[in-house]
C-alpha positions in Angstrom: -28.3 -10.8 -14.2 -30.5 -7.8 -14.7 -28.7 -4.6 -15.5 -28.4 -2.2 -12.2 -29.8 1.2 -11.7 -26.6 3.3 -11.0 -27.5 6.0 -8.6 -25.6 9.0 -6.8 -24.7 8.0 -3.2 -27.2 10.7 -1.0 -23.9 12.4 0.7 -23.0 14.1 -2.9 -24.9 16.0 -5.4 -24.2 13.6 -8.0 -22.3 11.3 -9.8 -19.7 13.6 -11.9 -19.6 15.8 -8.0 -18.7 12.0 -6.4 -15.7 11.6 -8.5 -14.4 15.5 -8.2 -14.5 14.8 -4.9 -12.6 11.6 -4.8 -10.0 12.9 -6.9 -9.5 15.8 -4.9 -9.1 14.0 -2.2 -6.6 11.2 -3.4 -3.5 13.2 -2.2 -4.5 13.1 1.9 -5.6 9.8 1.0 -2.4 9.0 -0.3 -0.6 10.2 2.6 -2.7 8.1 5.1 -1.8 5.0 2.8 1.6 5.6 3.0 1.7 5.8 6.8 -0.8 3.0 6.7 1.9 0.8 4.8 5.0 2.0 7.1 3.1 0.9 10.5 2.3 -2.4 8.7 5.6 -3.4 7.4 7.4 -2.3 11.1 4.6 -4.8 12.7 6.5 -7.9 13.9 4.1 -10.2 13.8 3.2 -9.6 9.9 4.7 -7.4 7.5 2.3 -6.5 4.1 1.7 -3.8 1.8 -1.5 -4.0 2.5 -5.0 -5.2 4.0 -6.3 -8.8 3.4 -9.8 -9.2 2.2 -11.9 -12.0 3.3 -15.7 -12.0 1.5 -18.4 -13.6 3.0 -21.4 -14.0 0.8 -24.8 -15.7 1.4 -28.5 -15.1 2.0 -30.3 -13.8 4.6 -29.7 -15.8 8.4 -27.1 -18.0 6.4 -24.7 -17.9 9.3 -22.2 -14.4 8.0 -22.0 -12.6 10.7 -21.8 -15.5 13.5 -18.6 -17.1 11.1 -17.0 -13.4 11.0 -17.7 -12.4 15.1 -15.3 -16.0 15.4 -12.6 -15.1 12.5 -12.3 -11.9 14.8 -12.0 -13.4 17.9 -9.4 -15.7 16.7 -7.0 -12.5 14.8 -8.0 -10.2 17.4 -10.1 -7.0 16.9 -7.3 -4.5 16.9 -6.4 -6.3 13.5 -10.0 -6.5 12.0 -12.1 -3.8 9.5 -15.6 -5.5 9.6 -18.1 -4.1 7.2 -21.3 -5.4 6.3 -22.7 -5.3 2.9 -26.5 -4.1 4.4 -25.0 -0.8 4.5 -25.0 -0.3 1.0 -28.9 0.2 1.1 -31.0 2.3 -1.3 -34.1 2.2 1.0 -35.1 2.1 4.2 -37.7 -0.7 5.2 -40.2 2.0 4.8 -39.3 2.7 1.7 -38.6 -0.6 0.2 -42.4 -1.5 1.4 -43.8 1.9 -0.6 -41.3 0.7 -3.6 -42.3 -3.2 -3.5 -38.4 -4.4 -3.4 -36.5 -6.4 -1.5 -33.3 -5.9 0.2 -31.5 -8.8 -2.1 -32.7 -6.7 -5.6 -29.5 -4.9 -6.9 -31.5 -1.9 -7.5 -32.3 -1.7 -3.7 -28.2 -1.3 -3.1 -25.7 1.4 -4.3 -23.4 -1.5 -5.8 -21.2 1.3 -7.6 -20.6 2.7 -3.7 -19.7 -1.0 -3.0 -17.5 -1.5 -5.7 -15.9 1.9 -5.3 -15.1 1.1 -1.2 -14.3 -2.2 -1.9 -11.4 -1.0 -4.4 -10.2 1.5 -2.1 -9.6 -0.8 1.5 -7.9 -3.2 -1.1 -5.8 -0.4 -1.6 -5.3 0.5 2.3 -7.5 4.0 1.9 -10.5 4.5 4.4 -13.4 4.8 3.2 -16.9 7.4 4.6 -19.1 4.3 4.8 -22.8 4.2 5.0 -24.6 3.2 8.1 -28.0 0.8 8.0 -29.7 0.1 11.7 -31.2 -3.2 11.7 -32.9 -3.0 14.7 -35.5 -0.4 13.4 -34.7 -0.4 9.2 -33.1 3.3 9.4 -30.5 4.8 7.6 -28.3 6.3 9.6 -24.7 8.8 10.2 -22.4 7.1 8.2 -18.6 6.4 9.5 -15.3 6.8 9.1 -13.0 3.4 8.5 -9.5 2.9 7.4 -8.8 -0.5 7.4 -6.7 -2.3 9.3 -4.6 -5.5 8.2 -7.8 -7.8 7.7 -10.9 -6.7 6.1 -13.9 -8.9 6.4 -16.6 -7.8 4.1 -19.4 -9.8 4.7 -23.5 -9.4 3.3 -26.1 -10.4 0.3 -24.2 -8.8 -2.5 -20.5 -9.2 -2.7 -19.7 -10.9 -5.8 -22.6 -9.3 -7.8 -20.4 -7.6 -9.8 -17.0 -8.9 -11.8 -15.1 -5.5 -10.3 -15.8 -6.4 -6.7 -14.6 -10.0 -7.0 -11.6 -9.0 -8.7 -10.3 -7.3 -5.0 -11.3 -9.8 -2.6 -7.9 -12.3 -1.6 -10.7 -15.2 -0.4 -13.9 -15.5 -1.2 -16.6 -17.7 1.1 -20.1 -18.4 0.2 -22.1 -19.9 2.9 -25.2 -22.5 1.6 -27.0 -24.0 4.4 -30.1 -26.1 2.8 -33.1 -23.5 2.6 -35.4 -25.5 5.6 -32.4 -24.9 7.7 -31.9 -21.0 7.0 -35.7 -20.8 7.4 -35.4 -21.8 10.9 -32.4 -19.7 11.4 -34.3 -17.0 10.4 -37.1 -17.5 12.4 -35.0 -17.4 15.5 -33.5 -14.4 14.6 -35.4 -12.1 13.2 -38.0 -12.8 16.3 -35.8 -12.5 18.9 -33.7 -9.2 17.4 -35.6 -7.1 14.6 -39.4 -7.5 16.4 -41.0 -9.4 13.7 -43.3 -12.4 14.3 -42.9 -16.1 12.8 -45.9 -15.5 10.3 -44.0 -12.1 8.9 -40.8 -14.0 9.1 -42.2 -16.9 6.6 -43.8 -14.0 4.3 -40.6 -12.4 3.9 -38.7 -15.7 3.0 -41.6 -16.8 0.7 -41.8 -12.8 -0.9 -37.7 -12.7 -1.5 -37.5 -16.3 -3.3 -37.3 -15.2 -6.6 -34.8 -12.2 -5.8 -32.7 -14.8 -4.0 -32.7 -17.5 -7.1 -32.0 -14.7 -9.5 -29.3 -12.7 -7.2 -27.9 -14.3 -4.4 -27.6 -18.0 -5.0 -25.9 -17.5 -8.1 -22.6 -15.5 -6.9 -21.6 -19.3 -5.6 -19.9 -19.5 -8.4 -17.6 -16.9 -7.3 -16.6 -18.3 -4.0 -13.3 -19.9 -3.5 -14.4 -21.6 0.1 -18.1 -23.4 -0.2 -19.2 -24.1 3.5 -22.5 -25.5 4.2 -24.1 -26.6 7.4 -26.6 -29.5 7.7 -28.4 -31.9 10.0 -28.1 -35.5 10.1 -30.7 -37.0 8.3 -34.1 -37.3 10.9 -32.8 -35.2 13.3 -35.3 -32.2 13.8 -33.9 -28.8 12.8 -35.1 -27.0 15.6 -33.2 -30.0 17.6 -29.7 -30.1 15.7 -28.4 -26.8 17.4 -24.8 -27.8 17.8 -24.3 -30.6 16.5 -24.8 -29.6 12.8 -22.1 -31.1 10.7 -20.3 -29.0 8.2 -18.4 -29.5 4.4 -15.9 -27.2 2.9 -15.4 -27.6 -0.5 -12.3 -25.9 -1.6 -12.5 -24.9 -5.2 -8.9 -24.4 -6.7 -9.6 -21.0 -7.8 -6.9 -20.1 -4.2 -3.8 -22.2 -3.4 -5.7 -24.0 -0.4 -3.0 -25.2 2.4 -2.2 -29.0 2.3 -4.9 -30.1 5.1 -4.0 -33.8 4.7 -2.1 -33.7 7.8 -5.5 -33.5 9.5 -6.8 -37.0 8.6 -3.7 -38.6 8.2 -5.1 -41.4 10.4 -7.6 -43.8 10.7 -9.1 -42.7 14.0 -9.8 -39.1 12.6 -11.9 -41.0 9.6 -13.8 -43.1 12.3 -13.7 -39.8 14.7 -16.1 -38.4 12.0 -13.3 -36.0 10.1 -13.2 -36.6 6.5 -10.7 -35.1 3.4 -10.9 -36.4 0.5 -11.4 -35.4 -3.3 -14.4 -34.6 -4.8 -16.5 -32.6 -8.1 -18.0 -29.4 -8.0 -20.2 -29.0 -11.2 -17.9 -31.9 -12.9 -14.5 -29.8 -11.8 -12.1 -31.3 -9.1 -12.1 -30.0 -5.6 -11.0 -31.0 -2.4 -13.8 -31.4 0.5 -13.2 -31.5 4.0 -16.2 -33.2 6.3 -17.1 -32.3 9.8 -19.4 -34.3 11.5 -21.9 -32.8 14.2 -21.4 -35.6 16.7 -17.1 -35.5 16.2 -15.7 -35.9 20.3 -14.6 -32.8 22.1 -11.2 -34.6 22.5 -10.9 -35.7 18.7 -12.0 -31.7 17.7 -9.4 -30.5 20.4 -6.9 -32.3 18.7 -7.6 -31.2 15.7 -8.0 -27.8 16.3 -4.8 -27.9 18.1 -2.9 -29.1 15.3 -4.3 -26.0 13.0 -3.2 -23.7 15.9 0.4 -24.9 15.7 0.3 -23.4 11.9 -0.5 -20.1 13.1 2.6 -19.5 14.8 1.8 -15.9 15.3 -1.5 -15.9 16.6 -1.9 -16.8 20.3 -4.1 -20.5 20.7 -7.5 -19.5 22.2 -9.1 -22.2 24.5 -12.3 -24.4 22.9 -14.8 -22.3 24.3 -14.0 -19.1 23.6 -14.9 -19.2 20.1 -16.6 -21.5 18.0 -20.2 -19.6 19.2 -23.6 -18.8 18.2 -26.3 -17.5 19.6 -30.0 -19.6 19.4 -32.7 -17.5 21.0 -30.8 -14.9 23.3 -28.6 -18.3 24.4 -24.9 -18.1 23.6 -23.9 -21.9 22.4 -20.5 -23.3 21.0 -20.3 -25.7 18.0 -16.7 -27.6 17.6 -17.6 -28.1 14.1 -18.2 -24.1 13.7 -15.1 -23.6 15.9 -12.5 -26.1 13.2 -14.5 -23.7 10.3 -13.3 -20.5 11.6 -9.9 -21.7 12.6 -9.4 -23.2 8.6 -10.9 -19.9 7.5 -8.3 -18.4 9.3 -5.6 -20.3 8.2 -6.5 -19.3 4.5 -6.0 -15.7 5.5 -2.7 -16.2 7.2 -1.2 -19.0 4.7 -0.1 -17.2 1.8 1.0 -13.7 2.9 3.0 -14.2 6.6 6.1 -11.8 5.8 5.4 -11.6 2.2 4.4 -8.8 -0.2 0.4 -8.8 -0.8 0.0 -8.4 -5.1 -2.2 -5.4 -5.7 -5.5 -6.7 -7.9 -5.5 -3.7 -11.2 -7.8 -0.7 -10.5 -10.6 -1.0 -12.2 -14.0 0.2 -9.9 -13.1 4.3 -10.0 -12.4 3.9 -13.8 -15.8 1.8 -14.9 -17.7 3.6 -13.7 -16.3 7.1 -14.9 -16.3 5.5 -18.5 -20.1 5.4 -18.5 
């Protein structure tokens, strides 16, 4: 990995005036987090010390944003800090076109911001985050977020660093084959951020290398691999919802004991498969999704996740599970059963229980240098 420009965030002077400024504002900070932790341990529902972090990592039109929209359906918005990583941009598009860089370049991204923020919702502390508008490549007013009991992080760059991944509590990389994104992208980026297919493919073909030296590689931090796919001959532009879907659960996380969703021979032949497996030679358990699963055999499956989520109230089948193709909202069961297990990762561990705190480390790296 090529070592990163470290530059002052454009609200302060500089670096040294960053850090006054975030000492001298620890103690208000440290009397939001203490109310913060009082309304969350009086909740009924959950009781924790602090927020839960979910990252979601992958390249550009990888499927982030439509897996976190679901994951905040399912907990509820009132519960959910969303942030995206995109934020964290050095340039506008103008300026990255002047400066020849690409959004997935490190240097293009205040990753000592990131690390910084990321440290301080782990801790339950809001954070003055940066704002980047998609729809016309401005920087913007930043915002004001405290976080509330989930965090989702989601964006190009969240395990580039070894400080950031040390504050996430799951970590998801999402690797759809590259023909697939490509289309993906396609339909996106036409129908939402005025480009045209030609510029579309130019961008993909001009971010390659950046993406095989800086994104692809933080797959090796992810706890949760998912990865959508086609069946073999079907036309991408065809496969819509019924893309299948495999999890590979590395056991980096405790994973919940998911055997109790194949524990019969009409959920194998139903097109639902869990079974062990290698990830680069090391065990791992993979769960299997197929496109073409019934609506009656995902229904019961999905119900029988629901009835481990005691606290959360069962949504009906269409109501998430969605994304959008061309302006068209859609629903996927397989996409659904993804968002419902990602949510049971969040929830498995820490119902009623007292969250460990991961050692500060961001603040204090970067003062050392």
């Amino acid at each position: 990995m090529a070592a990163w420009a470290v530059r002052s965030f454009p609200l302060f002077v500089g670096k040294k005036h960053f850090f006054r400024q975030m000492i001298q504002m620890a103690d208000p900070f440290q009397d939001s987090l203490n109310s913060t932790r009082q309304q969350t341990l009086d909740r009924k529902k959950m009781k924790r010390n602090r927020p839960i972090l979910l990252g979601i990592v992958g390249d550009s039109a990888a499927g982030k944003t439509t897996i976190t929209n679901g994951l905040i359906k399912i907990l509820g918005d009132e519960r959910v800090t969303e942030i995206c990583t995109d934020d964290y941009h050095k340039y506008d598009r103008k300026e990255r076109a002047i400066h020849k860089i690409t959004a997935l370049h490190p240097d293009c991204n205040y990753l000592d911001v990131m690390e910084l923020h990321t440290e301080r919702l782990h801790y339950g502390q809001p954070i003055l985050k940066p704002v980047y508008d998609h729809h016309n490549g401005e920087l913007v007013r930043p915002v004001y977020l405290a976080p509330k009991e989930f965090v989702i992080i989601e964006g190009l760059l969240g395990y580039s660093t070894p400080n950031m991944c040390n504050f996430y509590d799951v970590k998801v990389y999402l690797a759809p084959p590259e023909d697939l994104r490509m289309v993906w992208k396609i339909k996106r980026d036409t129908s939402k951020r005025g480009y045209n297919e030609d510029q579309v493919r130019k961008e993909m073909e001009a971010r390659e290398p950046d993406s095989a030296a800086y994104i692809r590689p933080q797959m090796a931090h992810a706890d949760i691999i998912v990865s959508f796919y086609p069946e073999p001959g079907v036309p991408l532009e065809q496969a819509g919802p019924n893309l299948n879907v495999r999890l590979v659960l590395r056991p980096t996380i405790p994973h919940p004991d998911l055997s109790y969703l194949v524990d019969n021979k009409d959920s194998r032949e139903a097109g639902i498969r869990f079974e062990l497996g290698r990830d680069h030679g090391k065990p791992v358990d993979i769960l299997e999704i197929d496109g073409n699963v019934s609506p009656e055999h995902a229904a019961d499956l999905e119900k029988r996740i629901w009835e481990h989520l005691p606290e959360l109230t069962p949504l009906k089948s269409d109501q998430f599970g969605q994304f959008q193709d061309r302006g068209e909202t859609r629903h996927s069961d397989p996409l659904a059963i993804t968002q419902l297990l990602l949510t049971y990762h969040l929830l498995r561990e820490y119902t009623g229980a007292e969250v460990p705190y991961a050692t500060p480390v961001a603040a204090l790296s970067r003062m050392q240098k």
